[in-house]
C-alpha positions in Angstrom: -22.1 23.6 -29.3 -24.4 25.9 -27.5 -24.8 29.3 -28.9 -23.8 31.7 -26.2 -25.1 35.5 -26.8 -24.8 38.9 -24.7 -26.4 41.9 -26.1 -26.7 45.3 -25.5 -30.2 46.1 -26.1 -31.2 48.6 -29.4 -34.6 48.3 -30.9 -34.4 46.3 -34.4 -38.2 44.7 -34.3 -41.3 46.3 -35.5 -44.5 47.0 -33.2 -43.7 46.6 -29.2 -41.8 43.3 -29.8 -37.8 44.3 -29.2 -35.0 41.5 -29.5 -34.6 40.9 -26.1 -37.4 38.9 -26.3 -36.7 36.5 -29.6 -32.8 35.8 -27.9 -34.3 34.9 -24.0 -33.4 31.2 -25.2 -29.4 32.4 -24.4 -30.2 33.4 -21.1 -28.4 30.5 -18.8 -31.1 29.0 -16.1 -30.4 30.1 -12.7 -28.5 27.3 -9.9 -32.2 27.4 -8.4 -34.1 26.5 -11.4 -31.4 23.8 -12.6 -31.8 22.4 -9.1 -35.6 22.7 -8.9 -35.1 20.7 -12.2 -32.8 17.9 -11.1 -35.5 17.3 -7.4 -38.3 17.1 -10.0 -36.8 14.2 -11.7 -35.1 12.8 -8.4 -39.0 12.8 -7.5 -40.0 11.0 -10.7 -37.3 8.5 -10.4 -38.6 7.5 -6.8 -42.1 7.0 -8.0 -42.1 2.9 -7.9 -44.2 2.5 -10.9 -42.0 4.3 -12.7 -38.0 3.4 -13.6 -36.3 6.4 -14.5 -32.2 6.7 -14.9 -30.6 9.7 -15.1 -28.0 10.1 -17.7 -25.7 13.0 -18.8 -26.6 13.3 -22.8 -22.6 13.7 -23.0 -22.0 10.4 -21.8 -24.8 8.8 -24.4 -23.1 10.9 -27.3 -19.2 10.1 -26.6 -20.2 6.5 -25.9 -22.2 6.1 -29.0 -25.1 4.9 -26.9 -28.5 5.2 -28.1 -31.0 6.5 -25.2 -34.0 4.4 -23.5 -37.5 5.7 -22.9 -37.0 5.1 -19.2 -34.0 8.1 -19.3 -34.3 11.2 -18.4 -31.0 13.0 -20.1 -29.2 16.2 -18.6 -28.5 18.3 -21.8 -25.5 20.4 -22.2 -27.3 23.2 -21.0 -28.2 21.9 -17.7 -24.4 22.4 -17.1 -24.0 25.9 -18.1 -20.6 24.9 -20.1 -20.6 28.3 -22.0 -19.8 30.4 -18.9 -17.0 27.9 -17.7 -13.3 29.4 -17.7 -11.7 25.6 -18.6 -13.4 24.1 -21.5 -12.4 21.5 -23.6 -12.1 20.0 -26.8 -14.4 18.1 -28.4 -12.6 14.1 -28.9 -14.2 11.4 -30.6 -13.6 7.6 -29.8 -14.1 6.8 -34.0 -11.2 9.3 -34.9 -9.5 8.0 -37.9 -6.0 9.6 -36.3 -6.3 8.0 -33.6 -7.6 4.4 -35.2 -4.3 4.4 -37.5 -2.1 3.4 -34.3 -4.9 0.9 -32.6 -5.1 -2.7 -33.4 -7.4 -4.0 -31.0 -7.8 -7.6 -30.0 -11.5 -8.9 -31.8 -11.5 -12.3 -29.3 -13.6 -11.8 -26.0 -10.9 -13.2 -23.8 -7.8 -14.8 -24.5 -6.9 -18.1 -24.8 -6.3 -20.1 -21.5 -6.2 -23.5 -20.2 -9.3 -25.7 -21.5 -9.1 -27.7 -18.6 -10.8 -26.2 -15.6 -8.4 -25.3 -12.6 -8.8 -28.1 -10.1 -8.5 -25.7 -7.4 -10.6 -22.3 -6.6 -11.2 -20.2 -3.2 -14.4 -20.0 -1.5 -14.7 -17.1 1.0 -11.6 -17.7 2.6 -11.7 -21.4 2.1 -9.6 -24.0 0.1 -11.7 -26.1 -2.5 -11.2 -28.6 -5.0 -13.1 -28.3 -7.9 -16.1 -31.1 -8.4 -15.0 -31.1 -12.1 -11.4 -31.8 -11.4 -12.5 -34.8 -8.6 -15.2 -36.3 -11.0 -13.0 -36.5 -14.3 -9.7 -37.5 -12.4 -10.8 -39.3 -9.3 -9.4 -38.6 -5.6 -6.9 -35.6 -5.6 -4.3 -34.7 -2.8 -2.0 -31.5 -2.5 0.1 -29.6 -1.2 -0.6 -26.2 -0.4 2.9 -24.0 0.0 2.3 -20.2 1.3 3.4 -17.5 -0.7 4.6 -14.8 1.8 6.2 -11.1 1.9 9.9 -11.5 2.8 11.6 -8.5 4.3 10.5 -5.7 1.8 8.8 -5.4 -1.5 11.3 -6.5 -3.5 11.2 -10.6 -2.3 9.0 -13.2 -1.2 9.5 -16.5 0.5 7.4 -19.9 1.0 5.7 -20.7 4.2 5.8 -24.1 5.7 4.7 -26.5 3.3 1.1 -28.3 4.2 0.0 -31.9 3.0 -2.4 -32.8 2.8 -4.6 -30.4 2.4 -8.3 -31.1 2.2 -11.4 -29.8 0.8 -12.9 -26.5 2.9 -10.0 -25.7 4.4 -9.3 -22.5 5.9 -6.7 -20.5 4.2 -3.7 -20.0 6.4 -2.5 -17.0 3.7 -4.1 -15.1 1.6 -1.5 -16.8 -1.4 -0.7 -20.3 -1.9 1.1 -22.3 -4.6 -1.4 -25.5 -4.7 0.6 -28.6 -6.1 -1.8 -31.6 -6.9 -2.1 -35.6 -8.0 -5.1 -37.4 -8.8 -5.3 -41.2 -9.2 -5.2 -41.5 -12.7 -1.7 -39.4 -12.4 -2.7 -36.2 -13.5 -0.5 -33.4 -12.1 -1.8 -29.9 -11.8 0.2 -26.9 -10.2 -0.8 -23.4 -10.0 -0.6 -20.3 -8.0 -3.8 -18.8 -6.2 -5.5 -15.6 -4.3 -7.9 -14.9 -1.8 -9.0 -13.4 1.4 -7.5 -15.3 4.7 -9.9 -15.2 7.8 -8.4 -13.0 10.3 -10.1 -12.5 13.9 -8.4 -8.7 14.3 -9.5 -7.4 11.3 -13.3 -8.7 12.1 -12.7 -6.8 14.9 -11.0 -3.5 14.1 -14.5 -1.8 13.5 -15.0 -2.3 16.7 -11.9 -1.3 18.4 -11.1 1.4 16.0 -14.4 2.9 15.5 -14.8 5.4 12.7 -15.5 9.3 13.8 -18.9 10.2 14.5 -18.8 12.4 11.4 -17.7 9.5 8.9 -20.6 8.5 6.2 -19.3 4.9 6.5 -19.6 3.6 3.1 -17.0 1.4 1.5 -14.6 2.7 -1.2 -14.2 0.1 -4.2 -11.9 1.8 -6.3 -10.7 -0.2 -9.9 -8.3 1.3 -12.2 -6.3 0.4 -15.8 -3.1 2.5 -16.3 -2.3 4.6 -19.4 -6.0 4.6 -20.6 -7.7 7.6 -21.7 -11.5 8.4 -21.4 -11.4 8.3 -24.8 -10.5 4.6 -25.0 -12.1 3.7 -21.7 -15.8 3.8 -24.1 -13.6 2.6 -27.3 -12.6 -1.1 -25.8 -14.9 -1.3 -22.6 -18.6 -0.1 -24.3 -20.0 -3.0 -22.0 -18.6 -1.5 -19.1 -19.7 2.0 -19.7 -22.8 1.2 -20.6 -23.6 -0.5 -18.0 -21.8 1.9 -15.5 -24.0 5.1 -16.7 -27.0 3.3 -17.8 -28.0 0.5 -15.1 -25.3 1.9 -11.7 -25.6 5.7 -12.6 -22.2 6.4 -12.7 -21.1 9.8 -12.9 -18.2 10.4 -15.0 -15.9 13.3 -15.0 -15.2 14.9 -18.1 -13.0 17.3 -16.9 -10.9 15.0 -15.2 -7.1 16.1 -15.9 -3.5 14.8 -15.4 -1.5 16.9 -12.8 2.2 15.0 -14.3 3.7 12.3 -16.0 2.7 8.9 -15.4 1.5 6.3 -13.1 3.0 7.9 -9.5 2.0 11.6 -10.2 -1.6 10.4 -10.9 -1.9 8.3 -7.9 0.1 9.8 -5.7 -2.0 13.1 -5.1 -5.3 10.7 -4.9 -3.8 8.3 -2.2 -2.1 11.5 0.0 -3.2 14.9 -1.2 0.2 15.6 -2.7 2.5 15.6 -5.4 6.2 13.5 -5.4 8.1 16.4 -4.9 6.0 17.9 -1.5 6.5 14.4 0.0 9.9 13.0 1.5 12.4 12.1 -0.6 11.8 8.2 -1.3 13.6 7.8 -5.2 16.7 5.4 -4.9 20.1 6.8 -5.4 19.0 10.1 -3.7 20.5 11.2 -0.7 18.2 11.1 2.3 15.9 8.9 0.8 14.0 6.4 2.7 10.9 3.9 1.8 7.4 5.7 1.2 6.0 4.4 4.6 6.2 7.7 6.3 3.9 9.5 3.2 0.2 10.5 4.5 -1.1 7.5 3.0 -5.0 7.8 2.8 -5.8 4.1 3.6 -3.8 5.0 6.8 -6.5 7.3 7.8 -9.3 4.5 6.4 -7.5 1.8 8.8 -7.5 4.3 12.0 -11.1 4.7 11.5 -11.9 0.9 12.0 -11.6 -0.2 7.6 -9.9 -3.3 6.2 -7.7 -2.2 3.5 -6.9 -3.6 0.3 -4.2 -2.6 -2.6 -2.9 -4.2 -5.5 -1.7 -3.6 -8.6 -0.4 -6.7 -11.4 3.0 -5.2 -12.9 5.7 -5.6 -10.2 8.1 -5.0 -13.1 7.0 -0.9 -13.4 5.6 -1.0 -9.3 3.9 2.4 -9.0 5.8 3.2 -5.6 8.7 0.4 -6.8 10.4 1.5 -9.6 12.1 4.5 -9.1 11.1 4.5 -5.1 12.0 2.5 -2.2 8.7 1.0 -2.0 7.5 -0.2 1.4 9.1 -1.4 4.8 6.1 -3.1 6.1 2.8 -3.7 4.5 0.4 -0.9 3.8 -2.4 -2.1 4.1 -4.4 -5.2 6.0 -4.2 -7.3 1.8 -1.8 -6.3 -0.1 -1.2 -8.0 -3.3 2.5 -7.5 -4.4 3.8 -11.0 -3.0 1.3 -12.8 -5.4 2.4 -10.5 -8.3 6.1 -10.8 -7.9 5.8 -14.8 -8.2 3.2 -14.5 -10.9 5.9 -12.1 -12.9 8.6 -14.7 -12.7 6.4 -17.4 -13.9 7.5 -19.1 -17.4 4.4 -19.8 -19.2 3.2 -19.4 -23.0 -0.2 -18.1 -21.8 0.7 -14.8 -20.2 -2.7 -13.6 -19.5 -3.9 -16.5 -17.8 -3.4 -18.6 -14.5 -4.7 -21.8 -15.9 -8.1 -21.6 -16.9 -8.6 -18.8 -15.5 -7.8 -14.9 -17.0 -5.1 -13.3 -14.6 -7.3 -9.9 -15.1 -10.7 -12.7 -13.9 -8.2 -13.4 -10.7 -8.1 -10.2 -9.7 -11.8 -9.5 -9.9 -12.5 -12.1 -7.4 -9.5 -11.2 -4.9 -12.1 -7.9 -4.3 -14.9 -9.9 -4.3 -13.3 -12.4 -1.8 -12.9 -9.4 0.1 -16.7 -8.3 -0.2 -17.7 -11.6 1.1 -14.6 -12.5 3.6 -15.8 -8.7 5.7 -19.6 -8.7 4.9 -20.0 -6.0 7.8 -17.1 -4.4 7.7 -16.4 -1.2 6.2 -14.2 -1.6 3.4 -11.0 0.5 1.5 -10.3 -1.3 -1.8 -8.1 0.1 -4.5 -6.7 -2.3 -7.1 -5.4 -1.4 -10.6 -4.5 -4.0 -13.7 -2.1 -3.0 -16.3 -1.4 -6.1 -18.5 -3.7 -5.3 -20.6 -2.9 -1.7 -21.5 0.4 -0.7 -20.2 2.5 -1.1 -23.1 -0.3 -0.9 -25.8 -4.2 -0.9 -25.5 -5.0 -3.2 -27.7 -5.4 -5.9 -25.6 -8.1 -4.1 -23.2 -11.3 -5.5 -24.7 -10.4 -8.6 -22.9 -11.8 -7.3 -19.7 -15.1 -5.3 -21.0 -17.1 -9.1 -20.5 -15.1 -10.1 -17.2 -16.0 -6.5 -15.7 -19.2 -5.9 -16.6 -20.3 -9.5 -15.0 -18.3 -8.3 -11.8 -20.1 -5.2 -12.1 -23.4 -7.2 -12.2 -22.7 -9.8 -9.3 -21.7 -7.4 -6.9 -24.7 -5.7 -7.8 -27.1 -8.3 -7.5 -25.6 -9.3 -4.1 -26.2 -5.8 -2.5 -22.3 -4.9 -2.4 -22.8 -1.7 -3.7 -26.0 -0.6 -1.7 -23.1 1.0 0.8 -19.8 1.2 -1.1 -18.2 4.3 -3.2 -17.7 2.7 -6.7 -14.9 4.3 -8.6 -13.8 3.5 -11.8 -10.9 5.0 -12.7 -7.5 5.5 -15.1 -4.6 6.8 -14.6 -3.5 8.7 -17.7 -4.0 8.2 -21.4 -1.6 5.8 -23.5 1.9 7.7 -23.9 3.8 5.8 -26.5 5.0 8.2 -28.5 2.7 7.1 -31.7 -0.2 8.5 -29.7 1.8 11.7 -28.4 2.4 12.7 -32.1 -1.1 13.4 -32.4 -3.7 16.3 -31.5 -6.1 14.2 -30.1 -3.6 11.8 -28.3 -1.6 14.6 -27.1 -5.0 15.8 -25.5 -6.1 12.1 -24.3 -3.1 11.5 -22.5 -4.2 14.3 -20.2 -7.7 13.1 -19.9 -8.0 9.9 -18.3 -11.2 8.3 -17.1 -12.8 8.7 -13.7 -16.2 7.9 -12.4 -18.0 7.9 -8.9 -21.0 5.9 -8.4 -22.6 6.7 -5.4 -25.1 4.1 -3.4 -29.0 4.8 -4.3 -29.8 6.1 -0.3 -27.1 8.5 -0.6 -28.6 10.2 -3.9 -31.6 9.7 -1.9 -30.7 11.4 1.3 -28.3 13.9 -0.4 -29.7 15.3 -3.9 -27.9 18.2 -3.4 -24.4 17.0 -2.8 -25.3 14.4 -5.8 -26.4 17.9 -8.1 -23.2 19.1 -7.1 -20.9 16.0 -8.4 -23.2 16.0 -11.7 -22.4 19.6 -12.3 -18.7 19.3 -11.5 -18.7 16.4 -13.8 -18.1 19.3 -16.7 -15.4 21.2 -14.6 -12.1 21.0 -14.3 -11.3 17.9 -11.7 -8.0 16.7 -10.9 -6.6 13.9 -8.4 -6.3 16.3 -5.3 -10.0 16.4 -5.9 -11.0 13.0 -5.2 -8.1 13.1 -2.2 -10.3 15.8 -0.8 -13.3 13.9 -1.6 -12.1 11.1 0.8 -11.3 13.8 3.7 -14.9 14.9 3.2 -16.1 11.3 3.8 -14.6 11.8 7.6 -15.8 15.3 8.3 -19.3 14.7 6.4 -21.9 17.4 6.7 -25.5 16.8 5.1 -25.0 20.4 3.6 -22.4 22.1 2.1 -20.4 23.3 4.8 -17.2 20.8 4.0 -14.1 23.3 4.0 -11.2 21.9 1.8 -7.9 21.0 3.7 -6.1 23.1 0.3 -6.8 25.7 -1.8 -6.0 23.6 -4.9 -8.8 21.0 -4.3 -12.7 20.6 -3.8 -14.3 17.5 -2.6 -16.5 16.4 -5.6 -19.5 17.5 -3.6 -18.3 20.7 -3.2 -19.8 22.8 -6.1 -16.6 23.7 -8.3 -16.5 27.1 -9.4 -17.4 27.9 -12.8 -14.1 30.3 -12.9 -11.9 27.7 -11.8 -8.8 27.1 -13.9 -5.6 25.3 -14.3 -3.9 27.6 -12.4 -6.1 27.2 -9.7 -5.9 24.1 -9.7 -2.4 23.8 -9.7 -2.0 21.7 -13.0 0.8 23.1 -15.2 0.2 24.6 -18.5 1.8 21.6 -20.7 -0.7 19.5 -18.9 -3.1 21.7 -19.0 -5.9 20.3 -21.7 -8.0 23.5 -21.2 -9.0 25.4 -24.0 -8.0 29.4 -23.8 -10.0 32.2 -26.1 -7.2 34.0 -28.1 -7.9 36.8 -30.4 -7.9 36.5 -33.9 -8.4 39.0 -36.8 -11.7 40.2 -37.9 -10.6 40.0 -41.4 -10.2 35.9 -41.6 -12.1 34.7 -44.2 -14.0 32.2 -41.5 -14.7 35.1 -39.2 -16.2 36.8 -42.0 -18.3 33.7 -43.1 -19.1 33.0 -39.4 -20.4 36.9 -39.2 -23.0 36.1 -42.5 -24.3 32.8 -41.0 -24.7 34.0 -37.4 -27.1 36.7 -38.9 -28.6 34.1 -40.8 -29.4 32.0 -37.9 -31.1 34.8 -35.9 -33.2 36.0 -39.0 -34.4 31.9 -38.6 -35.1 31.8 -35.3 -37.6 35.4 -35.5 -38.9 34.0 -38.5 -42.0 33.2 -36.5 -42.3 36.7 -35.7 -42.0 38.4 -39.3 -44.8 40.4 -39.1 -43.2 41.9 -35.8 -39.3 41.7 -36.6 -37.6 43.3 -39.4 -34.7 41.2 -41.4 -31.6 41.6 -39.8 -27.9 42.2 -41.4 -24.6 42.2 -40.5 -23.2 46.0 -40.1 -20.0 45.7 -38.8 -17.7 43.0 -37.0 -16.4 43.9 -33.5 -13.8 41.2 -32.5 -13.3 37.7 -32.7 -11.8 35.1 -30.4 -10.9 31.5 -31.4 -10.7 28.9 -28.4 -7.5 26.9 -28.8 -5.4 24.5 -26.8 -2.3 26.1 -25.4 1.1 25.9 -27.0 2.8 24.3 -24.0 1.0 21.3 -24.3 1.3 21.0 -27.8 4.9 21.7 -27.7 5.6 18.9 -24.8 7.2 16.3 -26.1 8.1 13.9 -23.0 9.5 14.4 -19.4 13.5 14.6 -20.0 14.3 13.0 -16.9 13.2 9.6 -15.5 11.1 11.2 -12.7 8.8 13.0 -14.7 9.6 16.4 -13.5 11.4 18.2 -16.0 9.0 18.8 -18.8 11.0 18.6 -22.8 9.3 21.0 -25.1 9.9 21.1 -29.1 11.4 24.7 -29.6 12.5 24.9 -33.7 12.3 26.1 -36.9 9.2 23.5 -38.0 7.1 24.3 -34.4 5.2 26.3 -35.5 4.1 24.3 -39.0 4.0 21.5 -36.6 1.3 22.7 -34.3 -0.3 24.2 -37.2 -0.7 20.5 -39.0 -1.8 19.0 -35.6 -4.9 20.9 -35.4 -5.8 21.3 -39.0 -8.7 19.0 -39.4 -9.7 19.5 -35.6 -12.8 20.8 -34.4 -12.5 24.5 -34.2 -14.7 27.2 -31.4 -15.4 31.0 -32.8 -16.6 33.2 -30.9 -17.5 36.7 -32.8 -18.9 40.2 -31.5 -20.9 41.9 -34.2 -23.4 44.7 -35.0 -26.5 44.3 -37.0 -28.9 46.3 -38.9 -31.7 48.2 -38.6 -31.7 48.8 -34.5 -28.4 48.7 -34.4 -27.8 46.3 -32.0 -25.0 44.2 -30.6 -24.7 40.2 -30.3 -21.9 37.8 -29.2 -22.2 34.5 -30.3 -20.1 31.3 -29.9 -20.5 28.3 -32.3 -18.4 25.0 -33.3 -17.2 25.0 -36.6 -15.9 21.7 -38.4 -13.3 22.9 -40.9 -13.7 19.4 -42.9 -17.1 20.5 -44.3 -16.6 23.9 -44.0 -20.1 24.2 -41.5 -20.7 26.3 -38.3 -23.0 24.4 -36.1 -24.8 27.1 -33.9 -28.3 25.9 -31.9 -30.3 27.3 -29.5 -30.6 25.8 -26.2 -33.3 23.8 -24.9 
């Protein structure tokens, strides 16, 4: 933790030297100089001979990353997170209370079919695998699509084609392949892909996006009920790869604004929450299907994209289970049919689809898309929550699968003019998890990163110092909402004006004094620390008071022959930063929409909360006098009660 001191000036050093001049190392660099900084590196990065990454040290430290010459880190400092009204606590991804409810898989991937699925697609194309054809001989089949019926609820099968031949042209974008070879080999399966469709080539060019849209793609990738925390626990490949090698930027002050998967994505995908949209929930009078909501893709389609959305758990459908879902489709592919015949599948291999990883399956439906619409701008969102839905101890599967996807659509330029977001929804909220500090806090603190393509960090440094700096600040979903907006009404500089007053685009600088309140995120889900006074007398206040003195008298020990020895006169005040009550009294939503928050209001409260946060990290923040001069300091330091150590430092 930064040390953070004001002062009111009183002489205290010998000769002309006074202590304004030992403590200028608390003064917080002006916006200018911290951008002067960031276009000096942007212009070292640029310089060809030279391959420099810029990393947040944050992202290094919670990630347990070791740093590379070729990095140039952004210390806490260069975010000024002393002066910011929403701080937060400081989580660990090895912490033993957390570790005593996680059993993670140790395999790679799980255990599919040996044999290699005698059918893949290929850019919109049927094909029969060379493998299959050279260990079984010829191989005919039937190729039944797999269609939306009337609504989201049901599917049906198209007219049934045999035979089907190698190269051929999907006529869906799903298809249940039945096969024979010679030798009498069966194989049956269901597939995905992208179906060639004349229109949608077109639509760029018939809808044409506004003159003010930036035009990049929007790849957007998401696992429900995992926290940032866990995120770097069970995908390290991924996250390494993400910050270190893409140059993600990820948003550690990314909070929840409600319970669950619908009040995280509905504010991203309309701007607002359940309750400000029409009434959609089943059973309720007036309700209707969620087509009429301000669906963002909507506003993506108009402006000339293909659109994409799926998500693998028809079972707990985000905008299915306690709404109406859709009427008609919502967007140009939309993955439900495939889903809702992959969920009513018997099979003793429930991650896979032969050979293949379900989770692999869905990686290539977005690349299918990449490669079906090479020129066409692109809105993809899918999410996957087999793997961590019910428990996250099955999400290591995917770190290898990702970061390879990661890496191929890399190499083949995909990302040189597509928004990468990778993204959570939440933290886990079984209520193992929710009995604890830290989970309590990680449920509110999901995962979300933006990587932006190289020419617009390029073009735009200062929109890209803005996102780097609000990466510390209090984010939320109507943020990244408002960050699509700002994609149609782009301006090179800051002029962007937010369609509400509870959101910033992302390349809007966030205020420093923003807080939960502003950002309309209630207190129970509020993971914001609040400074609350404490007594002057507690024995750690009193302790802090000693070694805060001792610290200064170290840091002007160069200057002894200038400075006299300081000590501690006289204590002032003392604040403690703490996480507020409502959160750690919330125990779940008491109704099945999420709305009406349960709180623990007894007898043992109050014991509870104080055995939650026990062993946690604790912030101080003292006032105090010292002698001879006189003079007054404030000083904020991190103090692990476990060791009994206040960690004060000076910034860089």
């Amino acid at each position: 933790m930064t040390i953070q001191i004001r002062r009111r000036f009183r002489r205290c050093c010998l000769g002309r030297t006074a202590i304004y001049l030992l403590i200028s190392f608390a003064i917080s660099s002006t916006a200018i100089c911290s951008y002067n900084f960031y276009l000096n590196i942007l212009s070292e990065q640029r310089n060809e001979k030279f391959k420099l990454f810029i990393i947040d040290e944050k992202d290094l430290n919670d990630g347990q990353i070791e740093p590379t010459k070729n990095m140039q880190l952004l210390h806490e400092d260069y975010f000024n997170i002393t002066n910011l009204a929403c701080r937060y606590p400081k989580l660990t991804i090895n912490n033993p209370e957390i570790w005593k409810y996680l059993d993670p898989v140790t395999k790679s991937q799980p255990d599919c079919e040996k044999s290699t699925n005698w059918v893949y697609v290929d850019n919109g194309t049927f094909r029969l695998s060379q493998q299959a054809l050279q260990k079984h001989g010829p191989i005919v089949c039937a190729y039944r699509p797999i269609l939306r019926s009337k609504d989201d609820f049901t599917t049906m099968e198209g007219a049934r084609l045999f035979p089907v031949v190698d190269k051929m042209p999907l006529v869906s974008d799903f298809f249940r392949a039945d096969c024979r070879a010679r030798d009498g080999s069966i194989y049956s399966n269901i597939h995905s892909g992208i179906m060639f469709d004349a229109g949608l080539h077109m639509r760029h060019i018939w809808n044409p996006m506004v003159k003010t849209h930036l035009g990049y793609n929007v790849l957007m990738f998401g696992f429900d009920s995992v926290s940032r925390m866990t995120f770097m626990r069970f995908l390290p490949k991924t996250f390494s790869y993400l910050i270190k090698e893409l140059g993600g930027v990820v948003l550690k002050g990314y909070n929840i604004v409600g319970d669950g998967t619908p009040a995280a994505l509905l504010p991203i995908l309309t701007g607002q929450t359940e309750q400000e949209l029409p009434e959609a929930r089943r059973g309720h009078t007036g309700a209707e299907t969620v087509d009429r909501f301000p669906w963002i893709w909507k506003k993506f389609k108009d402006n000339g994209y293909i659109t994409q959305w799926a998500e693998d758990l028809q079972v707990v459908g985000t905008f299915q289970m306690r709404l109406k879902g859709f009427h008609e489709p919502p967007v140009d592919h939309y993955g439900r049919p495939f889903y809702l015949v992959a969920e009513s599948m018997r099979t003793s291999k429930p991650y896979c689809f032969g050979s293949i990883t379900r989770f692999q399956s869905m990686l290539n439906w977005i690349r299918d898309l990449f490669e079906m619409y090479p020129s066409q701008p692109k809105f993809s969102f899918v999410f996957h929550s087999q793997y961590s839905h019910d428990s996250n101890n099955a999400l290591p599967y995917a770190d290898d699968e990702l970061v390879e996807f990661l890496k191929l659509m890399h190499k083949r330029g995909y990302f040189d003019n597509t928004m990468l977001i990778l993204m959570t929804d939440h933290g886990a909220r079984f209520s193992s998890l929710r009995k604890t500090y830290q989970g309590k806090l990680e449920e509110r603190l999901p995962f979300m990163s933006i990587r932006m393509p190289k020419k617009f960090q390029d073009e735009y440094p200062h929109l890209m110092y803005n996102l780097r700096l609000n990466s510390h600040r209090l984010t939320t979903p109507f943020d990244l909402h408002e960050t699509f907006e700002h994609l149609f009404e782009f301006r090179s500089s800051d002029s962007y004006q937010s369609k509400s007053n509870r959101s910033y685009s992302l390349f809007q600088l966030i205020p420093e004094n923003r807080t939960c309140l502003h950002a309309d995120v209630e207190q129970h889900w509020c993971a914001c620390l609040n400074w609350n006074h404490i007594s002057i007398d507690e024995p750690v206040i009193k302790e802090f008071g000693q070694q805060a003195v001792e610290f200064l008298n170290k840091f002007v020990s160069d200057s002894k022959n200038q400075c006299a020895k300081l000590n501690l006169y006289r204590i002032h005040k003392a604040n403690q930063l703490e996480t507020n009550e409502h959160l750690l009294k919330f125990v779940d939503s008491s109704d099945k929409d999420g709305r009406v928050p349960r709180f623990r209001n007894n007898t043992l409260t109050n014991n509870l909360i104080k055995n939650l946060t026990v062993n946690q990290t604790k912030y101080y923040q003292v006032q105090f006098e010292t002698i001879p001069g006189h003079a007054l300091f404030e000083l904020t330091a991190e103090y692990n009660p476990l060791n009994d150590t206040f960690h004060m430092r000076k910034k860089r």
